[in-house]
N, CA, C and O of each residue as an XYZ file, in Angstrom:
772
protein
N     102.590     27.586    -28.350
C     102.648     28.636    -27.365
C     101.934     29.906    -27.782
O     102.162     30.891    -27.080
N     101.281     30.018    -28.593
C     100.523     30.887    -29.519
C     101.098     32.051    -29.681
O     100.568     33.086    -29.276
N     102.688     32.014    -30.524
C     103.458     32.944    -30.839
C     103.379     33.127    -32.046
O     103.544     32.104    -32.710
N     103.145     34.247    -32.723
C     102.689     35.171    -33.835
C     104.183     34.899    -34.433
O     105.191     34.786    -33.736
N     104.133     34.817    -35.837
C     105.441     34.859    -36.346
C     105.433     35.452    -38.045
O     105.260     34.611    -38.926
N     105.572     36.499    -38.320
C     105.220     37.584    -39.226
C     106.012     36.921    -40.810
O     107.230     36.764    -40.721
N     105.477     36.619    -41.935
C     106.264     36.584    -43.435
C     105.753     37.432    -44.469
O     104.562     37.643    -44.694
N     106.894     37.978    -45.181
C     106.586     38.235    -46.339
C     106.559     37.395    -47.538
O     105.918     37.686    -48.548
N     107.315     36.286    -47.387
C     107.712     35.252    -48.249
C     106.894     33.856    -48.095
O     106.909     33.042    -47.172
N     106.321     33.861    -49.069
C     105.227     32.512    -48.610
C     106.445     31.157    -48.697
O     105.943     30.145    -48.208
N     107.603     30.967    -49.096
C     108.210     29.933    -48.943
C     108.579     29.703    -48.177
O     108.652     28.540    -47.779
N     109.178     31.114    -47.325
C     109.845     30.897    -45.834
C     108.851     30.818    -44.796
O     109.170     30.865    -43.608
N     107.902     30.723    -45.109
C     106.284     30.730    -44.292
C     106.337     29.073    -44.024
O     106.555     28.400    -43.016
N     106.011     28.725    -45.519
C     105.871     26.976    -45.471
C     107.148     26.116    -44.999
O     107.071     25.068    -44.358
N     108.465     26.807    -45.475
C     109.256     26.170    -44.421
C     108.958     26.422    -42.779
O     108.880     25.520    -41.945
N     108.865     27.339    -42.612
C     108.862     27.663    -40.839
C     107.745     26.584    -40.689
O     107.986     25.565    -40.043
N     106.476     26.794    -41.297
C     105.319     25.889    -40.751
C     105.907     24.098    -40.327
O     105.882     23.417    -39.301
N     106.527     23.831    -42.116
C     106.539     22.683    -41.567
C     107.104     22.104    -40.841
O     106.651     21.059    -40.375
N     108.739     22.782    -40.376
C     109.546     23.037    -39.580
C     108.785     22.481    -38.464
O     108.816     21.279    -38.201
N     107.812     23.698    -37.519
C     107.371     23.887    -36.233
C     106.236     22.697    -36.137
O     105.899     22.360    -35.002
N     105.474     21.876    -37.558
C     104.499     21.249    -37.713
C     104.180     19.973    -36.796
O     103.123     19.524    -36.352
N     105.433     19.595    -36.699
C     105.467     17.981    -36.299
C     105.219     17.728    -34.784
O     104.974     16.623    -34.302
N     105.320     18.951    -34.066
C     105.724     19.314    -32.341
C     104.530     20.121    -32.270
O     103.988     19.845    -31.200
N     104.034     20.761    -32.735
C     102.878     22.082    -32.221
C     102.239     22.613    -33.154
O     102.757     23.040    -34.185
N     100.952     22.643    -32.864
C      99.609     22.698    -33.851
C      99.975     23.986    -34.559
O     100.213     24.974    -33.863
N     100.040     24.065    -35.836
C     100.475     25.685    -36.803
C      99.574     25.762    -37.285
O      98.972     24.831    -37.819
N      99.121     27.280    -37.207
C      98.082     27.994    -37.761
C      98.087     28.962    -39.067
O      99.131     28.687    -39.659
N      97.437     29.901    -39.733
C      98.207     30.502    -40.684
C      96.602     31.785    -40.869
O      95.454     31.440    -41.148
N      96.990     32.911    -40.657
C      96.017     33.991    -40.407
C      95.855     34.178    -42.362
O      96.631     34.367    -43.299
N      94.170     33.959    -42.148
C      93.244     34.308    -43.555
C      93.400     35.661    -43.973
O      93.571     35.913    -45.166
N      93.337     37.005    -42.673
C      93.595     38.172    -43.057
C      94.675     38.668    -43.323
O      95.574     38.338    -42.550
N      94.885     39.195    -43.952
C      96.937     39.392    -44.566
C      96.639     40.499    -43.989
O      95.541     41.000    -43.746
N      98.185     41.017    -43.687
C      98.949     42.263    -42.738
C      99.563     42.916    -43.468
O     100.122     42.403    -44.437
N      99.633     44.298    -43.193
C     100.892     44.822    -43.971
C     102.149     45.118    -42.746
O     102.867     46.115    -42.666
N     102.141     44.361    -42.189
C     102.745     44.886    -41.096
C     103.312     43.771    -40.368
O     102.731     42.690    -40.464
N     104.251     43.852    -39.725
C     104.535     42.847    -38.316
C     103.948     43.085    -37.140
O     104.356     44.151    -36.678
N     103.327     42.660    -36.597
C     102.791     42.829    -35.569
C     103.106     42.307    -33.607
O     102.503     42.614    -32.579
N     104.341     41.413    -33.874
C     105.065     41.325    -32.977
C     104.842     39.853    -32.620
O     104.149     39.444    -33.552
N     105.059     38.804    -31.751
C     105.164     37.700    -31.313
C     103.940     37.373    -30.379
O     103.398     36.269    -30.346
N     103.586     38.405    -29.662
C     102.301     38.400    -29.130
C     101.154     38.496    -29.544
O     100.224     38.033    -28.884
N     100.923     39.222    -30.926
C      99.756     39.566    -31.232
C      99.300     39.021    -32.234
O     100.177     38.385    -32.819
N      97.645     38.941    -33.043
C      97.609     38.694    -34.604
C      97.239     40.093    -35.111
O      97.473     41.165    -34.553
N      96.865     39.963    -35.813
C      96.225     41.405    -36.669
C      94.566     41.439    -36.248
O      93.810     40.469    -36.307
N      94.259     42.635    -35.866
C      92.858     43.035    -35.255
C      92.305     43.293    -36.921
O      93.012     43.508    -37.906
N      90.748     43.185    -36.844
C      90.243     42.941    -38.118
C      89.831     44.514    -38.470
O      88.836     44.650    -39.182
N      90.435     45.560    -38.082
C      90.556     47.046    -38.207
C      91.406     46.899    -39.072
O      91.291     47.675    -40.021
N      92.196     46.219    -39.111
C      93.722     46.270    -39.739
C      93.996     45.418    -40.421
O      95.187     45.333    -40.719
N      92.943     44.300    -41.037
C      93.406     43.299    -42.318
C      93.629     44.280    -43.432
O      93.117     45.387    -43.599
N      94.434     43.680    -44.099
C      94.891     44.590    -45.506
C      94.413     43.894    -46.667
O      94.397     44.491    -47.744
N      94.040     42.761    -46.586
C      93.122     41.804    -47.859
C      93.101     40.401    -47.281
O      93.306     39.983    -46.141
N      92.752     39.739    -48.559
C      92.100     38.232    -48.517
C      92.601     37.898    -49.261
O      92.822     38.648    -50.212
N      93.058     36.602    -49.253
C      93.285     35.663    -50.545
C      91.861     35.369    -51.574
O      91.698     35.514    -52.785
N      90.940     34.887    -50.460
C      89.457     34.071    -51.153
C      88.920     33.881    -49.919
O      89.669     34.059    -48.959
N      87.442     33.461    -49.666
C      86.827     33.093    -49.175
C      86.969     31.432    -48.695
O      87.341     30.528    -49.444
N      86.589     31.286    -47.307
C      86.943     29.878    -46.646
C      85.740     29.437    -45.429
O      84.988     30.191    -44.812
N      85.841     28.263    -45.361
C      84.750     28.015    -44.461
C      85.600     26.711    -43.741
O      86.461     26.016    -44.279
N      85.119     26.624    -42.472
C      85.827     25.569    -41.428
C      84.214     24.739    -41.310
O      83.143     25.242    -40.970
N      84.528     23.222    -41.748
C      83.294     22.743    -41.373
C      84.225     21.271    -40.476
O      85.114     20.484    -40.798
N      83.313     21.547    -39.135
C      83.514     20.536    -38.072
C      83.045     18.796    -38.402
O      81.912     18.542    -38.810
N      83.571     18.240    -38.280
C      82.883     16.421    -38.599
C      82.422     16.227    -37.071
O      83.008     16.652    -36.075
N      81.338     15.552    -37.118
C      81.146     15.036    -35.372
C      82.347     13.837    -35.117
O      82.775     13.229    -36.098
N      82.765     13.590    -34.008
C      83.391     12.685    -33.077
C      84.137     13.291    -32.133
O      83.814     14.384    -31.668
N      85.567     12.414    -31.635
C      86.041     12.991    -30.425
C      86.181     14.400    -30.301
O      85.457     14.996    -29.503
N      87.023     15.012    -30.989
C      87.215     16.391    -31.155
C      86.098     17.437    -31.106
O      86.315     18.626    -30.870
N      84.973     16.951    -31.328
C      84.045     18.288    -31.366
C      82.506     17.076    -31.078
O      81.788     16.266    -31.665
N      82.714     17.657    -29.886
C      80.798     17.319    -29.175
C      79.803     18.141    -29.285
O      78.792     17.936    -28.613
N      79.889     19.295    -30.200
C      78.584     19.793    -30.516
C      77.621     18.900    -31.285
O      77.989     18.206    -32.234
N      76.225     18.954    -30.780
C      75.663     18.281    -31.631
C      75.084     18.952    -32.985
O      75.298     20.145    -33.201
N      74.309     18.118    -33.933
C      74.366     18.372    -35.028
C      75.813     18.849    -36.147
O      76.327     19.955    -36.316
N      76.079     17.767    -36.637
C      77.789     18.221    -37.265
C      77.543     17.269    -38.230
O      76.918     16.227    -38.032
N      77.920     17.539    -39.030
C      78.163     16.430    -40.630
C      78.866     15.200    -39.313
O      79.625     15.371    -38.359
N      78.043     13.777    -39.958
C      78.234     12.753    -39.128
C      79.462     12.138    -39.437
O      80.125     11.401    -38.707
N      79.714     12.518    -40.617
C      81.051     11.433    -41.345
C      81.970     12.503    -42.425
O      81.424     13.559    -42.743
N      83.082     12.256    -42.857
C      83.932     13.102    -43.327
C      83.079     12.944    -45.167
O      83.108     13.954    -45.871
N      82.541     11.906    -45.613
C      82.042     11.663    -46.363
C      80.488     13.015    -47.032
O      80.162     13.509    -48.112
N      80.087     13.064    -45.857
C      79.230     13.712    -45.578
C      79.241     15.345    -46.081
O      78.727     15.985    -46.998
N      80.176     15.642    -44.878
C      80.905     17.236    -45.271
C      81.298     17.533    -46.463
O      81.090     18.673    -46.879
N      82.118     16.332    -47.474
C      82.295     16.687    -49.042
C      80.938     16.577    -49.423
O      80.410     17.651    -49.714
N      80.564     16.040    -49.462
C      78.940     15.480    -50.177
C      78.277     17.681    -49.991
O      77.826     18.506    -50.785
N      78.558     17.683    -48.788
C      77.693     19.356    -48.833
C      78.475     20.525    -49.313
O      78.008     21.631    -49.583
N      79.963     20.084    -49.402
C      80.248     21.036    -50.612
C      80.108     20.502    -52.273
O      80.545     21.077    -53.270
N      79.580     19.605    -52.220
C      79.447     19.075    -53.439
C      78.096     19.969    -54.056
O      77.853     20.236    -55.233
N      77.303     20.332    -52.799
C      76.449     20.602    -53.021
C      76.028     22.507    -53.607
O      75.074     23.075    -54.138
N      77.251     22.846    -53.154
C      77.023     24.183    -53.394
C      76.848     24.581    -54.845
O      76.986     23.698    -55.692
N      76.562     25.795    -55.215
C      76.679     26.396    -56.741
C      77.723     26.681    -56.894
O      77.856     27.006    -58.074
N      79.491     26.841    -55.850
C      80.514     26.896    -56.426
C      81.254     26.347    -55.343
O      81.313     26.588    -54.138
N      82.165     25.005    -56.628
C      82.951     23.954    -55.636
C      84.056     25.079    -55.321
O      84.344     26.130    -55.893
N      84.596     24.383    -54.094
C      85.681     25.185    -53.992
C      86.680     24.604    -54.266
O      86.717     23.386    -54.443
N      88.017     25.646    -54.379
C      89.461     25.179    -54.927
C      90.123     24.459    -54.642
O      90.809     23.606    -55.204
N      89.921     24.821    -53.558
C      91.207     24.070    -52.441
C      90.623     23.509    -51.183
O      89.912     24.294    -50.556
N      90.770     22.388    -50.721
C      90.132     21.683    -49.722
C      91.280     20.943    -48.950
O      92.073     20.101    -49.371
N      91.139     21.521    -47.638
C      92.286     20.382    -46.562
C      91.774     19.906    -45.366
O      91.497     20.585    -44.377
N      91.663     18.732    -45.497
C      91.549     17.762    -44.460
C      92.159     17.929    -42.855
O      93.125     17.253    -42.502
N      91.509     18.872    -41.955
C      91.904     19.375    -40.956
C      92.610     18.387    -39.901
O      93.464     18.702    -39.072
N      92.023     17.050    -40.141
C      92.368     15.830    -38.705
C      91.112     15.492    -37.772
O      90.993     14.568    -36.967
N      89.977     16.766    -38.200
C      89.058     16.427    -37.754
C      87.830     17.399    -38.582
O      87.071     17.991    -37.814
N      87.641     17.554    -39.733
C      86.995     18.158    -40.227
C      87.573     18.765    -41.579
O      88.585     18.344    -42.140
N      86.657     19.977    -42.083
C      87.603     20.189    -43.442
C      87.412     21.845    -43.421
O      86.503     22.460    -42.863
N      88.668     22.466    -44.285
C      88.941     23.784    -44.701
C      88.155     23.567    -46.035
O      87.983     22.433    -46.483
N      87.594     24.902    -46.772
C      87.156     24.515    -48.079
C      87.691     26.033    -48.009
O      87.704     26.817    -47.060
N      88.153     26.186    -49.414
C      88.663     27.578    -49.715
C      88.117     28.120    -51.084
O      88.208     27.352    -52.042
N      87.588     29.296    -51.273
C      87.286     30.112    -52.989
C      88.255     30.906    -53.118
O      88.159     31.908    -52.409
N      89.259     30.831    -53.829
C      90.756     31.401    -53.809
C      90.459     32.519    -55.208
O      90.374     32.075    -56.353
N      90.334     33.887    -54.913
C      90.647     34.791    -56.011
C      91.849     34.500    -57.042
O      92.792     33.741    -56.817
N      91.665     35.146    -58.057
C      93.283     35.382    -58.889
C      94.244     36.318    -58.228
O      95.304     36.772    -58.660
N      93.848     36.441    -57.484
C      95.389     37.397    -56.860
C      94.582     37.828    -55.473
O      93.390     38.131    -55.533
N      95.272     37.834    -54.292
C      94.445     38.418    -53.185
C      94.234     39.836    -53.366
O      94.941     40.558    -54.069
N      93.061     40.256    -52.589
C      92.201     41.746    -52.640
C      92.700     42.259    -51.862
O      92.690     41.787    -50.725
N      93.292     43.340    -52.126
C      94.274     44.310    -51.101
C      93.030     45.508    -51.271
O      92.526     46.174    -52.176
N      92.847     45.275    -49.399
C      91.973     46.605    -49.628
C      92.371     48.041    -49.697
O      93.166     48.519    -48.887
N      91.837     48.715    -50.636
C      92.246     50.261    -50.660
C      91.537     51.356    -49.284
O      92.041     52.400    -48.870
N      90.313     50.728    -48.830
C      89.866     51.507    -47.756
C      89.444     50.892    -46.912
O      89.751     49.702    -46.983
N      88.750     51.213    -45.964
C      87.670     50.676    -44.587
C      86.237     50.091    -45.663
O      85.747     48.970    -45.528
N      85.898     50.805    -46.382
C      84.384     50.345    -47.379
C      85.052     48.848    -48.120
O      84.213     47.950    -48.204
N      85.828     48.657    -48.416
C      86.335     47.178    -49.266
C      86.643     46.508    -48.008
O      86.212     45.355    -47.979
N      87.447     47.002    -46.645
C      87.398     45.873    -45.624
C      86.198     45.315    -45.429
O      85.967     44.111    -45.326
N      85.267     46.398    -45.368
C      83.737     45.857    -44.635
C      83.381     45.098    -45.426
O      83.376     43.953    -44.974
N      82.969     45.200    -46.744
C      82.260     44.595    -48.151
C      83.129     43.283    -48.309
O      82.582     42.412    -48.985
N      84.255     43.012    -47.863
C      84.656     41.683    -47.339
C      83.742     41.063    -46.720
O      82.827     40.294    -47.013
N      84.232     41.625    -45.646
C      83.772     40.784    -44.086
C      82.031     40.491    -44.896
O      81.950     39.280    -45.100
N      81.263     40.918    -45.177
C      80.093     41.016    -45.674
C      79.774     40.056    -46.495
O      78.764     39.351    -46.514
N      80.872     40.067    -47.309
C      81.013     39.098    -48.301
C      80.998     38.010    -47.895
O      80.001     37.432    -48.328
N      81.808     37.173    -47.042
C      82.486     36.287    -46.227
C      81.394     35.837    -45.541
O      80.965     34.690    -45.661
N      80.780     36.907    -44.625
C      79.874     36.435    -43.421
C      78.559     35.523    -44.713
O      78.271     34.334    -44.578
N      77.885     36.539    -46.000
C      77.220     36.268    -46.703
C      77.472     34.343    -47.022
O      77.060     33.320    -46.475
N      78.236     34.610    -48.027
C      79.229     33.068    -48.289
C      79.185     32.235    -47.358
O      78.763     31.126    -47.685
N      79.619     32.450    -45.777
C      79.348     31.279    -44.988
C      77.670     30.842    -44.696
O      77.253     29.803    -44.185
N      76.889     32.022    -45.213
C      75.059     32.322    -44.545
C      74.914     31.370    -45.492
O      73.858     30.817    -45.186
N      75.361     30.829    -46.496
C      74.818     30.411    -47.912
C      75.159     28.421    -47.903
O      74.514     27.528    -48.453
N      76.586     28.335    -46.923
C      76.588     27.369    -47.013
C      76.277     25.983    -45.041
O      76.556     24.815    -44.771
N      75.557     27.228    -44.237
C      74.359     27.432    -43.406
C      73.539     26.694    -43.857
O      73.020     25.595    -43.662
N      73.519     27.781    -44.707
C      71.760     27.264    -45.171
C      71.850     25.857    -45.498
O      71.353     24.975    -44.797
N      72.699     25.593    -46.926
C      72.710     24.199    -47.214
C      72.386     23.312    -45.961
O      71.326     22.742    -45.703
N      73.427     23.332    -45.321
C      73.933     22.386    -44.015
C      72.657     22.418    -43.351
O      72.101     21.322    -43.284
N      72.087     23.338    -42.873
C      70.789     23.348    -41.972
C      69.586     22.209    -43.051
O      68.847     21.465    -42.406
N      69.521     22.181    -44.161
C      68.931     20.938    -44.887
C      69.045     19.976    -44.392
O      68.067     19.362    -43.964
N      70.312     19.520    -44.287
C      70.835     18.432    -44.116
C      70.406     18.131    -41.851
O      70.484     17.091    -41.196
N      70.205     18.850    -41.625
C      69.975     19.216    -40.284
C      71.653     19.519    -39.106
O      71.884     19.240    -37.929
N      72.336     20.078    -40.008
C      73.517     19.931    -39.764
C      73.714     21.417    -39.206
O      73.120     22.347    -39.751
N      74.542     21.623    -38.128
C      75.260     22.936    -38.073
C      76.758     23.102    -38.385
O      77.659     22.304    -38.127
N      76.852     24.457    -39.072
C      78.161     24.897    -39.054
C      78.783     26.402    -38.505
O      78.280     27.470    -38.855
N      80.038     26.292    -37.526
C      80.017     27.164    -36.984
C      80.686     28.457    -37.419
O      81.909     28.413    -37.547
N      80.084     29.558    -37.655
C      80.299     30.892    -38.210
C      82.324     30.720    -37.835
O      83.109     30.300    -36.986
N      82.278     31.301    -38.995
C      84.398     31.302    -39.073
C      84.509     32.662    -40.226
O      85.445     32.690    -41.024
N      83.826     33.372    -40.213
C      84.098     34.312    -41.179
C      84.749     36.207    -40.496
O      84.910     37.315    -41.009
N      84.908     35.638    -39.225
C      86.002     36.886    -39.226
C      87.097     37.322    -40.033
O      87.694     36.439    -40.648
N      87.495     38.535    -40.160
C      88.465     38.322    -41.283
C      90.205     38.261    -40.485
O      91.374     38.338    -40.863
N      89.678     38.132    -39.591
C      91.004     37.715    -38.322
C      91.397     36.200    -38.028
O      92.385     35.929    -37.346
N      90.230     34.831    -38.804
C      90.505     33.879    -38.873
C      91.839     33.261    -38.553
O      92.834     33.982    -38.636
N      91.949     32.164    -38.242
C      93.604     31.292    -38.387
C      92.675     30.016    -38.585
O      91.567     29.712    -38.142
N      93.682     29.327    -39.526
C      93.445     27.770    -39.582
C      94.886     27.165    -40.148
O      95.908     27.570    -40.703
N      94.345     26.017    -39.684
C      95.714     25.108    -39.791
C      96.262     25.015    -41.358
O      95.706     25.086    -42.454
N      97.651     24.816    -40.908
C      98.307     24.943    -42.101
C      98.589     23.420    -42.622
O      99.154     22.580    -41.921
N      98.082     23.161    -44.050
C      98.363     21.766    -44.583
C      99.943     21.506    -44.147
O     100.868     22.217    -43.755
N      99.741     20.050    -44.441
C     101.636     19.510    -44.135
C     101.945     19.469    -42.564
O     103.075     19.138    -42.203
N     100.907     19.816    -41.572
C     101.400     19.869    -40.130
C     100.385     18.730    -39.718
O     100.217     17.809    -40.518
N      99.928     18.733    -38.921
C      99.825     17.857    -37.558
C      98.596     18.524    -36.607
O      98.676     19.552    -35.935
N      97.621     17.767    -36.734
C      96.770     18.300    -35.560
C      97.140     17.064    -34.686
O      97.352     15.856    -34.788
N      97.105     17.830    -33.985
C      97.896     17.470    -32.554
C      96.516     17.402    -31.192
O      96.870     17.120    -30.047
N      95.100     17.669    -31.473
C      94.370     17.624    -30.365
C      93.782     15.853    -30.229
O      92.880     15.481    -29.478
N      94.657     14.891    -31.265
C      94.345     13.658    -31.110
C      96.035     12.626    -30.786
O      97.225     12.933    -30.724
N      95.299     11.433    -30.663
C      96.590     10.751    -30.099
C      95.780      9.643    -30.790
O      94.577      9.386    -30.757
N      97.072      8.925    -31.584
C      98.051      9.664    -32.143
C      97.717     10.858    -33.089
O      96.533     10.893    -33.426
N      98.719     12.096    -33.712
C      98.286     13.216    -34.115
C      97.779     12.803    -35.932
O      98.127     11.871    -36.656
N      96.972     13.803    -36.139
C      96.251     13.374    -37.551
C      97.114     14.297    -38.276
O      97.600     15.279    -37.716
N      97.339     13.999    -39.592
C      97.914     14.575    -40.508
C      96.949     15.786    -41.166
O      95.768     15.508    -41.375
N      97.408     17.020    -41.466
C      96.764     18.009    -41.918
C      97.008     18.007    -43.457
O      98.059     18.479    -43.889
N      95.834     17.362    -44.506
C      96.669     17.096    -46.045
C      95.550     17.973    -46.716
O      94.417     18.296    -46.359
N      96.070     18.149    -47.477
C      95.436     18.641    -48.789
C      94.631     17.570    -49.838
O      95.267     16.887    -50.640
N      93.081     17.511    -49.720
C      92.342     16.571    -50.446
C      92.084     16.913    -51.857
O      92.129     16.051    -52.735
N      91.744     18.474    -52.159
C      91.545     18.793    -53.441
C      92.190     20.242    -53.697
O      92.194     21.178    -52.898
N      92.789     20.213    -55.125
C      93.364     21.993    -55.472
C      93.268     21.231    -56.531
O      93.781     20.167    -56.876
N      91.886     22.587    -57.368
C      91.762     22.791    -58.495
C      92.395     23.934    -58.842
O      92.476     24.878    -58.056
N      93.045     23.964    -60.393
C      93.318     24.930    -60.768
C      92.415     25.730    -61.244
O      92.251     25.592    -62.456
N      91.695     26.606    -60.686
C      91.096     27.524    -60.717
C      90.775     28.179    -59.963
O      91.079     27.895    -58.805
N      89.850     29.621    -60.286
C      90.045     30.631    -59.423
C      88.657     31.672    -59.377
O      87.844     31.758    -60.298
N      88.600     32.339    -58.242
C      87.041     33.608    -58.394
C      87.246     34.408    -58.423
O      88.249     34.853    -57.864
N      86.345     35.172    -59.158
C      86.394     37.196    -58.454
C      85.367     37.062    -57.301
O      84.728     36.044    -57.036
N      85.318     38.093    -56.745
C      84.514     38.871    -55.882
C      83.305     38.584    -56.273
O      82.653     37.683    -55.745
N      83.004     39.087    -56.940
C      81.496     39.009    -57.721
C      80.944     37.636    -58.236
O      79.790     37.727    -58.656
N      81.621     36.102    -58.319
C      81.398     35.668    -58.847
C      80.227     34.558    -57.896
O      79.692     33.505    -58.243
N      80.133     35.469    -56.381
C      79.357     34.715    -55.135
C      77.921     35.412    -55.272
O      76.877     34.850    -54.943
N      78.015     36.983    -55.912
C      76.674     37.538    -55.875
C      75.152     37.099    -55.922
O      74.167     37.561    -55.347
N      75.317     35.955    -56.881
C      73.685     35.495    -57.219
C      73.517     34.462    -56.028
O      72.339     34.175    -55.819
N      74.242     33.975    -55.380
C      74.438     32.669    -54.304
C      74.281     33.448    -53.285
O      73.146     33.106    -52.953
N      74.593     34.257    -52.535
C      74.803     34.898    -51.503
C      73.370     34.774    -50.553
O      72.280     35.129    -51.001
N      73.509     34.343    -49.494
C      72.158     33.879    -48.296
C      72.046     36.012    -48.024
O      72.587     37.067    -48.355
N      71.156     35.555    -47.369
C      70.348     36.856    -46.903
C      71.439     37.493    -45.632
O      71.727     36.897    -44.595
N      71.883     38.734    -46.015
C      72.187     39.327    -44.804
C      71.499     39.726    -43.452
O      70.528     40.480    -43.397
N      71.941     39.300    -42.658
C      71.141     39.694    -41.186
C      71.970     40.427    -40.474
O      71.591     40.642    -39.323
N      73.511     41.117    -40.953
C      74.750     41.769    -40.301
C      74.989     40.886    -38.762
O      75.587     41.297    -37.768
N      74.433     39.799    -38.924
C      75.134     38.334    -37.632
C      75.595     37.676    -38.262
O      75.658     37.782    -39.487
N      76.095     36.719    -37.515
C      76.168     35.657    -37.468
C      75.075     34.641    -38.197
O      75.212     33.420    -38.108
């Protein structure tokens, strides 16, 4: 019903998720809040307060998504993060595509509007970079680097198939990035998309 539901506690988060998981598609906002923001709303990207890490949503072609050009096979989509200069940490198997995540040592709580932006910058950069790859491959991937993002939460249920696909977790490495550690990788800014 796309009702906003505010935590401070990441346990009581993953209970509620998996709770609500099994009945209705759960999402989980990339930009952290300092705030509640009510049942109606998410957080406007004026008002993210940090990031965990950097993430990218890459689509697989079939039922779920008829755009053309899309990594043809789920095989595929790992194969092009295989390909990057930095694997990522954490990877979950959406039901129809994959989350890939670069998870900092501690999320970046921004101190001003100049560290929100130099995010988003960051982010937009990071997704330009793994674009590019994909466009090799003749593949598109679709820009997800707002810092207002939601994506599904592992342990639930995508639910836009019948029967519903399981949302799992394929890879978590223990390890972790700074900020800086995307600098030499980073695609060319164009401040788009």
């Amino acid at each position: 019903g796309k009702k906003s539901v505010w935590f401070q506690d990441l346990a009581q988060a993953a209970a509620y998720a998996e709770t609500l998981g099994t009945w209705h598609n759960v999402y989980f906002g990339l930009g952290l809040s300092d705030r509640d923001y009510g049942g109606n709303h998410r957080v406007l990207a004026t008002d993210v307060a940090g990031i965990p890490g950097l993430w990218v949503d890459v689509d697989i072609a079939g039922p779920a998504h008829t755009k053309p050009n899309l990594p043809p096979t789920a095989g595929d989509a790992l194969r092009l993060f295989e390909s990057l200069p930095l694997q990522p940490n954490y990877i979950v198997n959406s039901g129809s595509g994959f989350h890939a995540y670069w998870l900092f040592s501690e999320p970046w709580m921004f101190e001003d509007e100049t560290e929100r932006v130099t995010a988003a910058t960051l982010i937009r950069r990071w997704q330009g970079t793994i674009r590019v790859a994909a466009q090799k491959q003749g593949w598109v991937i679709d820009p997800t680097h707002d810092l207002t993002r939601v994506l599904r939460v592992a342990g639930t249920r995508n639910l836009k198939h019948d029967p519903p696909h399981p949302v799992l977790v394929i890879a978590n490495e223990a390890m972790s990035y700074s900020t800086d550690s995307f600098d030499q990788y980073l695609a060319e800014d164009t401040g788009t998309v």
